[in-house]
Every structure is written in structure tokens, then in C-alpha cells.
C-alpha positions in Angstrom: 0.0 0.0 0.0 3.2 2.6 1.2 4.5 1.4 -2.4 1.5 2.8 -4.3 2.3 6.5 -2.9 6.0 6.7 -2.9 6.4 5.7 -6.4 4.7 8.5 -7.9 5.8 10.9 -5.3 9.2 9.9 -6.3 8.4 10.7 -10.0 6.9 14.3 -9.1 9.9 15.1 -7.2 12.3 14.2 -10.0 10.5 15.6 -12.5 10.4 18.7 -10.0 14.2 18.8 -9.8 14.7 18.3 -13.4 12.5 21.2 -14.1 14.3 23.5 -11.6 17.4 22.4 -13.3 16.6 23.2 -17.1 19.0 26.1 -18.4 16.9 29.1 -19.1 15.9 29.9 -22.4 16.5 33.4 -24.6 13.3 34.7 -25.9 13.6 34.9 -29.7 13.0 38.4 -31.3 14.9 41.2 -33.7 17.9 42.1 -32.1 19.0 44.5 -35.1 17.1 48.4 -34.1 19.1 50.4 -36.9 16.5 51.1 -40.1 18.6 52.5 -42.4 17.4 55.5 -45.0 17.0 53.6 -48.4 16.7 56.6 -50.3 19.5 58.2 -49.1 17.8 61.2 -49.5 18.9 64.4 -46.6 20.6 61.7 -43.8 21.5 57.8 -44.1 19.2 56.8 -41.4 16.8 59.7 -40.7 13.7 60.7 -43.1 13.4 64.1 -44.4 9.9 63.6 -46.0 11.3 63.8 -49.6 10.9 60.7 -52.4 13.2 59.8 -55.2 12.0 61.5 -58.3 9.6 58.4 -61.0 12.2 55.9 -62.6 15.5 56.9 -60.3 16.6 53.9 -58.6 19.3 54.0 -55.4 21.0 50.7 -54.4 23.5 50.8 -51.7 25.7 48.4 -50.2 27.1 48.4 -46.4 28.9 47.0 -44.0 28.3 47.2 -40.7 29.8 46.6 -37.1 28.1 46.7 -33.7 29.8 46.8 -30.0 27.6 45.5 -27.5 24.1 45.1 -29.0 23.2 42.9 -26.1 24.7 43.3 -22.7 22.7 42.4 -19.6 25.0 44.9 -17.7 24.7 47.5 -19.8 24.5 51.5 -17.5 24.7 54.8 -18.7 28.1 55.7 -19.2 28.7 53.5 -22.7 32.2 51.4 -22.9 32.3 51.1 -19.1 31.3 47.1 -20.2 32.9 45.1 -22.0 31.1 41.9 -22.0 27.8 40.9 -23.1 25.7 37.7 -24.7 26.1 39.7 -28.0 29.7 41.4 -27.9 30.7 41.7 -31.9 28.0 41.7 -34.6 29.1 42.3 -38.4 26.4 42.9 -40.5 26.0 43.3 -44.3 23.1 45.3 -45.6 21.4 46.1 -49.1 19.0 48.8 -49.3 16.9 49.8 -52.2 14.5 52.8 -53.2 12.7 53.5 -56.5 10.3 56.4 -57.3 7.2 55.4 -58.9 5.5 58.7 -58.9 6.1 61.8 -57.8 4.8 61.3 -54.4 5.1 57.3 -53.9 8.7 56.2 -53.4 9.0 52.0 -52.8 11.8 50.5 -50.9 13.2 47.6 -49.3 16.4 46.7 -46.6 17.6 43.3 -46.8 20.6 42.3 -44.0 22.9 39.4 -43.9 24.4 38.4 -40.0 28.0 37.6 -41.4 28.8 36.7 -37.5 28.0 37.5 -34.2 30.1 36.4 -30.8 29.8 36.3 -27.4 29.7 35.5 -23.9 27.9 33.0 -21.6 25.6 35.0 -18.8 23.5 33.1 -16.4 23.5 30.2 -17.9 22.2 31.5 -21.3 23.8 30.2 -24.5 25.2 33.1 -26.4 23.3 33.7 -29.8 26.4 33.0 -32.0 26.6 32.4 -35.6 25.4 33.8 -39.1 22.7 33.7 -41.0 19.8 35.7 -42.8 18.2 38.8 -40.6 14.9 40.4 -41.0 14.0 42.0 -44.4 12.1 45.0 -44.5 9.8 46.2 -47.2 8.9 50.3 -47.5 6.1 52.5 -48.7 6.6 56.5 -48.5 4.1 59.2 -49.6 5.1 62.9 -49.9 2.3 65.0 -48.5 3.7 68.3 -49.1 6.6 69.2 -51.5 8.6 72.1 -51.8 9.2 71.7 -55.8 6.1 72.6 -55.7 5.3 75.1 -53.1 5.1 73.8 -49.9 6.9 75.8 -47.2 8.7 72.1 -46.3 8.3 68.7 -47.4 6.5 66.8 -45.3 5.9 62.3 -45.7 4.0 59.8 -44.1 5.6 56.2 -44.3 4.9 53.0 -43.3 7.7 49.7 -43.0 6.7 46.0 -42.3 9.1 43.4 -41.7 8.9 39.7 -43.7 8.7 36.8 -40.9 11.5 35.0 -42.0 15.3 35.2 -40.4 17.1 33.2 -38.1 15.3 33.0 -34.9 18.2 31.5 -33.2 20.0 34.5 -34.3 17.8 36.8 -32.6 17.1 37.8 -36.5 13.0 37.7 -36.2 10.3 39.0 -34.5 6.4 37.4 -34.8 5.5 40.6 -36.4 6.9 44.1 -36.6 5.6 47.6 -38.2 6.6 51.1 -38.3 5.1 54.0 -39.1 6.1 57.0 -39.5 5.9 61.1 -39.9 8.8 63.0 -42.0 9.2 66.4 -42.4 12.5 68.1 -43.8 13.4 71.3 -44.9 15.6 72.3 -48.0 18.4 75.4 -47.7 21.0 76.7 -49.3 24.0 74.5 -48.7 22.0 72.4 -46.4 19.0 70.4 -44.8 17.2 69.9 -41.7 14.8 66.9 -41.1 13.1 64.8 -38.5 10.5 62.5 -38.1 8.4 61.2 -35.7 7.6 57.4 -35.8 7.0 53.9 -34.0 8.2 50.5 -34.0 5.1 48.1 -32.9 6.3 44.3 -31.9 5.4 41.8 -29.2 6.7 42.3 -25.3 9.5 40.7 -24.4 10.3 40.3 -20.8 13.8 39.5 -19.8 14.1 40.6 -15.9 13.5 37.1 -14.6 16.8 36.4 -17.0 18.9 39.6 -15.8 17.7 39.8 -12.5 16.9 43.8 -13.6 13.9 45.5 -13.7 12.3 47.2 -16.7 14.9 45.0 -19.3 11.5 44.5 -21.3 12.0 44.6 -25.3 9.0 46.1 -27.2 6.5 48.9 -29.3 8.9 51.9 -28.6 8.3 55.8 -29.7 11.2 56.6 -32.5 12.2 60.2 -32.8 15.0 61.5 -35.1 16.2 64.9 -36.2 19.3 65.7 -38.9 20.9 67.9 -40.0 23.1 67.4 -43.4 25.1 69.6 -46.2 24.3 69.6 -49.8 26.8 69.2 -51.9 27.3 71.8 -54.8 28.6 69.6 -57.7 28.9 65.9 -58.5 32.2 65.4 -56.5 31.4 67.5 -53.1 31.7 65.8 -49.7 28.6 66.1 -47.5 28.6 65.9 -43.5 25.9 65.2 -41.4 25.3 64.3 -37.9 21.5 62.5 -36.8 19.9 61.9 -33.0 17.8 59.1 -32.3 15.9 58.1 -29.5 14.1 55.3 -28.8 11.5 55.9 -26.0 10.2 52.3 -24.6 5.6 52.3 -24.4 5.4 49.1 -23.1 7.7 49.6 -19.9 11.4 48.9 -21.4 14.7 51.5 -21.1 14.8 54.8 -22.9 17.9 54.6 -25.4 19.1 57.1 -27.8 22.1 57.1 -30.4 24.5 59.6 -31.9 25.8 59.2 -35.5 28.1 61.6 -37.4 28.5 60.9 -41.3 30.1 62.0 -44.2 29.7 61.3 -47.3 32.1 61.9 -50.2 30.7 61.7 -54.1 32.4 60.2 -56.8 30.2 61.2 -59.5 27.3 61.5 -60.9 25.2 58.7 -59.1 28.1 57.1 -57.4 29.0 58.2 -53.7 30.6 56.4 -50.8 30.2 57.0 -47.1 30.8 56.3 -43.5 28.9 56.7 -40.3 29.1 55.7 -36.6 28.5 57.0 -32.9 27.4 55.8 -29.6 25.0 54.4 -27.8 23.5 55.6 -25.0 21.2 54.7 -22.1 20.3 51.5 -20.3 18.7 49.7 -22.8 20.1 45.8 -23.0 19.7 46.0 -27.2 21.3 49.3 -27.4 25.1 49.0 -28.6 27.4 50.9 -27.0 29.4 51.6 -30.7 28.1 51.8 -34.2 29.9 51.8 -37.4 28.9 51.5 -40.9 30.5 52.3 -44.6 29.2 52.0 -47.1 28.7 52.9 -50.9 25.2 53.8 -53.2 24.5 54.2 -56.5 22.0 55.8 -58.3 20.1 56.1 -61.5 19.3 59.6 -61.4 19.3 62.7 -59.1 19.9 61.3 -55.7 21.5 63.2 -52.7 
């Protein structure tokens, strides 16, 4: 009769331990939070509410190096780290744009994980490998237009990602979208822009993994503001320098970046570039370092 108890108590209590003893697991989402410009048109990764004039085409190639895109440990003051379950990502991106009408621009951002490292932290595997990241496919309708008027240009966009990638690569979420409001303004020798956007994707809770409060992954509020030279002939080279911040609505870590650029013009339709910055705030998917080069070629008139 004792036997018909203890032998299933037994069973719970080992099935118990075994449970207690599985390694915890990393939630699978997007780890990349850069959304490059594909029209190149004012900054490399900030709108200015302008679209590439019908039948130009701009292609670009880049390369692309992150320091710290995930650390658990991650503070304020950037570099004061220097280990995380992501510690070097290289990246390779293609980015497209085409305008179809005067007002409709279409584009797409495809990027290749060449490889990614890192370290072990509480018993999490790091992520490490290469593979295919999250594609991202572009709409953009100018609103207003100077060329034709307006007092500044002014766009409404909207990106969706494609649910493919390597999940085990943090290269995926279930679904992602974001919208967004441009608005730039064209001077003599220069341009101003900003925009005012989202990015909408599932929660992702990781304080029971880092032992941290509010290291939640989400929807976050996007702001970014530029400022960029224009060239004056087909060979100039063209600085610019873009804020962003990332500001979390579904109770993550505020975030923001600083990138300076400059790009230097070969020709007509043929430019090459390079931009990078840091990182800054608490965020666990905010890299403390950014760099990217790159080069773009173009059909037509294209900054």
C-alpha cells in the first residue's frame, strides 16, 4: 500500500528537480534596431519627407559593425562594459528605393548576419553564428513638396518586416511595423529633417533572465532629427550628424544614439560613405558603438 504512494511521489519530485534544473531559455526576437534611410535622401538613417523623383533607382551596399548590441549589464556611461551575450556583430546590408510617382517612393532593406560572438551569462547560450536577418519592405508618400510650393516637405511612411530570419540568431520577431511622420526642410547649402515614428512588436520580458527591472524589449516611440550639407557639384563631400531616440511604451529602457557621417561623391550617381556613434542609455539591445561604410549608387538625381 506505502509502495502505491512513494512511487509516484518519487516521479513528481524528479520531474520537480529536473525542471528547476533546465538552463533558461533566450526569448527569440529582432535584435537589429538600426532602419537605415534607403533613399538616401537628406541623412542615411533619418527621413526628411522627400521621395526619389519616377524611374530613379538607389541601391547601396554596407557594411556594418556593432559593440555590445546585447549586454545584460549595460549602464549609462557606454564602454564602461565590455562583455555581453552579443559582444561583436558584423552585419552586411542592401537597401533599395525606386520612385514610382512623384509622391510614392517604394523600398526595401535586406541584411545578412555575417557573424556574431559572445559570452555566456547566467546560464544563457550566447546567440552565435550567421545567417539571414529580417527583411524589411517600405512604402513613403510625400504630402507636401517644396518643388512645388510647400513651405517644407512633409511624408507619411509606413515599413513592415517579412517573418523570416534566423530566430536563433535573434534575427525575427512574430510581427513588426513602423510607421512614421517625416518632415525636412531644404536650404541653401544644407538640410534639416526629423521624423516622428513607432516601431510596434510583441513584449518581451527578460528581468527574470537579468535579475533587472524594466529589461522589457517592445513597441517603442522613435524620434530622429538631422541635420546634413548639400553638396554643390557631383564630387562635393557632405557631412551630417542624426539623433535618435528610442523611447520604450510598453515599460522597457529609454535609449538614444549619436551618429556623425560624411559622405564623399564620386560622380554622378556614385557616392561612398561612412557613419558611426554611440550608444547611450540603459537599454540591454542598445550597442554601446556603431559603425557603418558603405557605398550607393544611383540612377538619377539622388542626394
Amino acid at each position: 500500500m506505502i509502495l502505491r504512494w512513494v512511487v509516484p511521489l518519487a516521479v513528481l519530485l524528479l520531474a520537480g528537480v529536473g525542471e528547476a534544473q533546465s538552463p533558461p531559455t533566450l526569448p527569440t526576437f529582432e535584435l537589429q534596431r538600426l532602419h537605415l534611410e534607403p533613399s538616401g535622401l537628406g541623412s542615411l538613417v533619418v527621413g526628411t519627407g522627400r521621395t526619389l523623383a519616377p524611374g530613379v533607382v538607389r541601391v547601396s551596399l554596407q557594411g556594418h559593425y556593432e559593440h555590445l548590441p546585447l549586454n545584460f549589464l549595460r549602464t549609462w556611461d557606454p564602454g564602461v562594459n565590455t562583455s555581453g551575450l552579443v559582444e561583436n556583430k558584423f552585419s552586411g546590408h542592401v537597401a533599395a528605393a525606386v520612385g514610382v510617382l512623384p509622391w510614392l517612393q517604394f523600398g526595401a532593406h535586406l541584411t545578412y548576419i555575417v557573424g556574431q560572438r559572445g559570452q555566456r551569462f547566467m546560464d544563457l547560450t550566447p546567440p552565435e553564428g550567421g545567417g539571414l536577418d529580417e527583411p524589411w519592405l517600405v512604402v513613403r508618400a510625400a504630402l507636401w513638396r517644396m518643388s512645388e510650393g510647400a513651405p517644407v516637405n512633409v511624408a507619411a511612411e509606413l515599413a513592415s518586416a517579412l517573418p523570416v530570419g534566423r530566430t536563433e540568431l535573434l534575427g525575427r520577431d512574430r510581427y513588426a511595423l513602423a510607421p512614421r511622420l517625416q518632415a525636412g526642410f531644404v536650404g541653401e547649402g544644407f538640410q534639416v529633417g526629423g521624423e516622428v515614428g513607432a516601431l510596434l512588436r510583441p513584449r518581451y520580458d527578460l528581468s527574470p533572465l537579468t535579475r533587472r527591472e524594466h529589461d522589457v524589449m517592445g513597441s517603442e516611440l522613435r524620434l530622429g532629427a538631422t541635420v546634413t550639407s548639400r553638396g554643390q557639384n557631383d564630387t562635393a563631400t557632405r557631412p551630417e550628424v542624426s539623433v535618435l531616440l528610442n523611447v520604450p511604451l510598453q515599460g522597457g529602457r529609454t535609449s538614444a544614439e549619436v551618429l556623425i557621417g560624411v559622405r564623399k561623391h564620386l560622380g554622378p550617381g556614385v557616392a561612398l560613405y561612412f557613419l558611426g556613434g554611440p550608444g547611450l542609455g540603459s537599454a540591454i539591445d542598445m550597442p554601446s558603438l556603431r559603425l557603418l561604410a558603405g557605398a550607393a549608387f544611383a540612377t538619377g538625381e539622388a542626394d
